[in-house]
C-alpha positions in Angstrom: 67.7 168.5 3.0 66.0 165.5 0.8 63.8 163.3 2.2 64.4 159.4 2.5 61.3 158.3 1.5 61.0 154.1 1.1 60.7 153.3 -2.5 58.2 149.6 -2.8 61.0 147.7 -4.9 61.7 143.9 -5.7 64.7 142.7 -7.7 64.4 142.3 -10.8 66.4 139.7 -11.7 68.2 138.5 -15.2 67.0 139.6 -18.5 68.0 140.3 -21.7 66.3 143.9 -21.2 67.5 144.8 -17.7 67.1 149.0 -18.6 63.5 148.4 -19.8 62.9 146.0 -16.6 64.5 148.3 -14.5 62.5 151.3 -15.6 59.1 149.7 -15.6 60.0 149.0 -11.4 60.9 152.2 -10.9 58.1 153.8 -13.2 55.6 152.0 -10.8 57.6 152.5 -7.6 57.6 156.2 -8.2 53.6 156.2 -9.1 53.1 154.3 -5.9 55.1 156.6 -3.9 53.5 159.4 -1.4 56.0 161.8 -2.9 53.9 164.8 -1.5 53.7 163.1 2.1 57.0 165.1 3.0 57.8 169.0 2.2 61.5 167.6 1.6 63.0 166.7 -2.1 62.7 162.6 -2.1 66.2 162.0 -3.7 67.2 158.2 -5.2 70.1 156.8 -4.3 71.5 155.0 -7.0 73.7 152.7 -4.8 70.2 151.3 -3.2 68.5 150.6 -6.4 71.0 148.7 -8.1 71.1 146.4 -4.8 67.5 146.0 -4.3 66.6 145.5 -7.8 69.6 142.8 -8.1 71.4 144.8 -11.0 73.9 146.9 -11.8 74.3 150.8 -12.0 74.3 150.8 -15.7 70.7 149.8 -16.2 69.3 151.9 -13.5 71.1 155.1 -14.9 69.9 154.1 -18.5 66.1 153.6 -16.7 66.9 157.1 -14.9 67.7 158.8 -17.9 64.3 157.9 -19.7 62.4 158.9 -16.2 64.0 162.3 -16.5 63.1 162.4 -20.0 59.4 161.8 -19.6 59.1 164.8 -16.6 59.4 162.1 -13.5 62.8 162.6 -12.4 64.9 165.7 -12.3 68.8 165.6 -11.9 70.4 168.5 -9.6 73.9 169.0 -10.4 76.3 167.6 -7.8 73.4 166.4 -5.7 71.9 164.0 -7.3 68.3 162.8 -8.4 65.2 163.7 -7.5 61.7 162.5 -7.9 60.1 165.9 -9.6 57.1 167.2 -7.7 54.6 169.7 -8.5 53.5 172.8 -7.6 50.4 173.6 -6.5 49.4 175.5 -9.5 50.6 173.3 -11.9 48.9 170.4 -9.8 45.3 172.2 -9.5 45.8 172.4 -13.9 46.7 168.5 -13.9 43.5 167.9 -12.5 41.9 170.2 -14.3 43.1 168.3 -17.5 42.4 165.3 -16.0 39.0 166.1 -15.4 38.5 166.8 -19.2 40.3 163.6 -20.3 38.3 161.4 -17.6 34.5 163.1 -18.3 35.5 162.1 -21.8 36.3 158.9 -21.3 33.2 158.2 -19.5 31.2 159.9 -22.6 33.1 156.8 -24.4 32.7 154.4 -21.9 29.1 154.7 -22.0 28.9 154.1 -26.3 31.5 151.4 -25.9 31.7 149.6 -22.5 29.7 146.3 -21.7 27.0 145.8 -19.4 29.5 143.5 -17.7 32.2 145.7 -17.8 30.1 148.7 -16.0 29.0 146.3 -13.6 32.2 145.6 -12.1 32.6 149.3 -11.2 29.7 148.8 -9.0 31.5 146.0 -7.1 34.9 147.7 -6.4 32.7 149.4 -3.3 31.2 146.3 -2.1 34.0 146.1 1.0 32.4 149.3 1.8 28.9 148.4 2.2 28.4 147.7 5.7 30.7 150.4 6.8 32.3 153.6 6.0 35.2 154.5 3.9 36.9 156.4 6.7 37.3 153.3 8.3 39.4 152.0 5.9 41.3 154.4 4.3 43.9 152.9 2.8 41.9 150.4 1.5 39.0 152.7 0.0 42.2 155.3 -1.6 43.2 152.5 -3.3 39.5 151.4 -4.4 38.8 155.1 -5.5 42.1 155.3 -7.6 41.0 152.3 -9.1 37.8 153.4 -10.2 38.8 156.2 -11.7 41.7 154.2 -14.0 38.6 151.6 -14.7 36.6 154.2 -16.4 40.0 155.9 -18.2 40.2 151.7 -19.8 36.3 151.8 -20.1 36.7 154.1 -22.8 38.6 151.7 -24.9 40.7 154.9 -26.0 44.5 154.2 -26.3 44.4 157.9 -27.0 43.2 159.0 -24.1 44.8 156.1 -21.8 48.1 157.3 -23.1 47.7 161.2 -22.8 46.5 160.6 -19.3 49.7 157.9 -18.0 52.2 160.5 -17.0 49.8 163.1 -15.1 48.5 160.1 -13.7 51.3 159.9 -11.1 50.6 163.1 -9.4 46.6 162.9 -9.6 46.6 160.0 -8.1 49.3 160.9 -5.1 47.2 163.8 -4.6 44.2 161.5 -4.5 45.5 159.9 -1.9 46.8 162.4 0.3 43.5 164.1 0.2 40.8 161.1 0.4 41.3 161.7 4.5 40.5 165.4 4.4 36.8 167.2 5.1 35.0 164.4 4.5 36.0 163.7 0.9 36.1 159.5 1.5 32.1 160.0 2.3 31.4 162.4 0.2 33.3 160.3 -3.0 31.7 157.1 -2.6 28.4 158.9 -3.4 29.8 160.1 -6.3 30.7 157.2 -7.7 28.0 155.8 -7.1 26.1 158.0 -9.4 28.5 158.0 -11.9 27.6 154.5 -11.8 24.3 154.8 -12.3 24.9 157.4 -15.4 27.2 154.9 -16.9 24.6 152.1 -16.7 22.0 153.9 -17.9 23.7 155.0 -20.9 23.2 158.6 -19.9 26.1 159.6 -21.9 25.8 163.4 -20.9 25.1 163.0 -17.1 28.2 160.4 -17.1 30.3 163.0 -18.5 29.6 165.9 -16.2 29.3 164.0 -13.1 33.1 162.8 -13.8 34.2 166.2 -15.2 32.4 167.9 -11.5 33.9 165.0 -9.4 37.4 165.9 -10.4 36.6 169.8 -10.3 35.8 169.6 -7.0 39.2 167.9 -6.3 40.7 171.0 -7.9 38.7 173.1 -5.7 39.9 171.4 -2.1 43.5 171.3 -3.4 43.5 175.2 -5.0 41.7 176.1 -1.1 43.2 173.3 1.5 46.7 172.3 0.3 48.8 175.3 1.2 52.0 172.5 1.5 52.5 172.2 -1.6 53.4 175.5 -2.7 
């Protein structure tokens, strides 16, 4: 059985470029999706993107196609498409990768990143000052994923930004599914904070294994807690 799962779409509108428009919504409505919220397949239905993004089925298909091609879409013979989701395993070696690609960026980051630029990592936290991140989940999963695309862009490595993209949509669904579990939100926010520090102080090989252990530990929780995704 597939699961319905609510897509965040807005139409689109006219353009000379509708498949390109149309795949950039859907890129970012399937990144924004919970996709491992349910144990079900989340299967698209065609009929309901075409109306909600105000165009028709040829552009969607055409936006479809180069989802499938790049890994985020899968099509099932005579049942459809499906929003590909990964195993355990191979989610546990996408952070693992991850890690390495992030700990390097924030080696980088620290040789090539402004003062100002460091600074405002400091300030994505502020909300949280005065209270505590499991009091606002939502809001502090969406500061946490943040912070950890700011130091990705900190490196000033379109190399690295464009290696990372695609494994990006699972990390950070995984992110967010686990920010609630054992504490993590707490436990995080310290983290960053002294990743922060590292990066500010141009401590370029602190800043780099306090990334690379802050995402190994992710791998850890998911390889021990998350049994539902296998």
């Amino acid at each position: 059985m597939a699961s319905s799962l609510a897509l965040s779409l807005e139409s689109i509108g006219g353009s000379a470029s509708l498949r390109d428009r149309a795949y950039a919504a859907l890129r970012k409505a399937v990144a924004d999706a919970d996709i491992y919220s349910t144990r079900e397949p989340v299967r698209l239905d065609e009929r309901m993107l075409s109306e909600t993004l105000g165009v028709s089925r040829t552009p969607i298909r055409e936006a479809m196609t180069l989802l499938e091609q790049e890994g985020f879409l899968r099509t099932v013979p005579r049942r459809g498409i499906y929003i590909v989701r990964k195993s355990k395993r191979e989610i546990v070696e996408m952070i693992q990768m991850w890690a390495a690609l992030e700990s390097m960026a924030a080696r980088l980051a620290t040789l090539h990143a402004t003062d100002a630029e460091i600074a405002q990592l400091r300030h994505m936290f502020d909300n949280f000052r005065d209270t505590t991140p499991a009091e606002h989940i939502a809001e502090y999963s969406d500061a946490n994923i943040a912070f950890h695309q700011a130091i990705v862009d900190l490196s000033k490595s379109k190399v690295i930004r464009d290696t990372i993209k695609n494994i990006f949509v699972h990390v950070r669904a995984i992110r967010r599914l686990t920010i609630s579990q054992s504490d993590r939100a707490a436990r995080s926010i310290v983290d960053h904070l002294r990743i922060v520090e590292a990066l500010e102080a141009r401590d370029t090989e602190l800043a780099e294994r306090l990334v690379r252990q802050h995402s190994l530990d992710l791998a850890a929780h998911v390889e021990a807690s998350c049994d539902f995704l296998d």
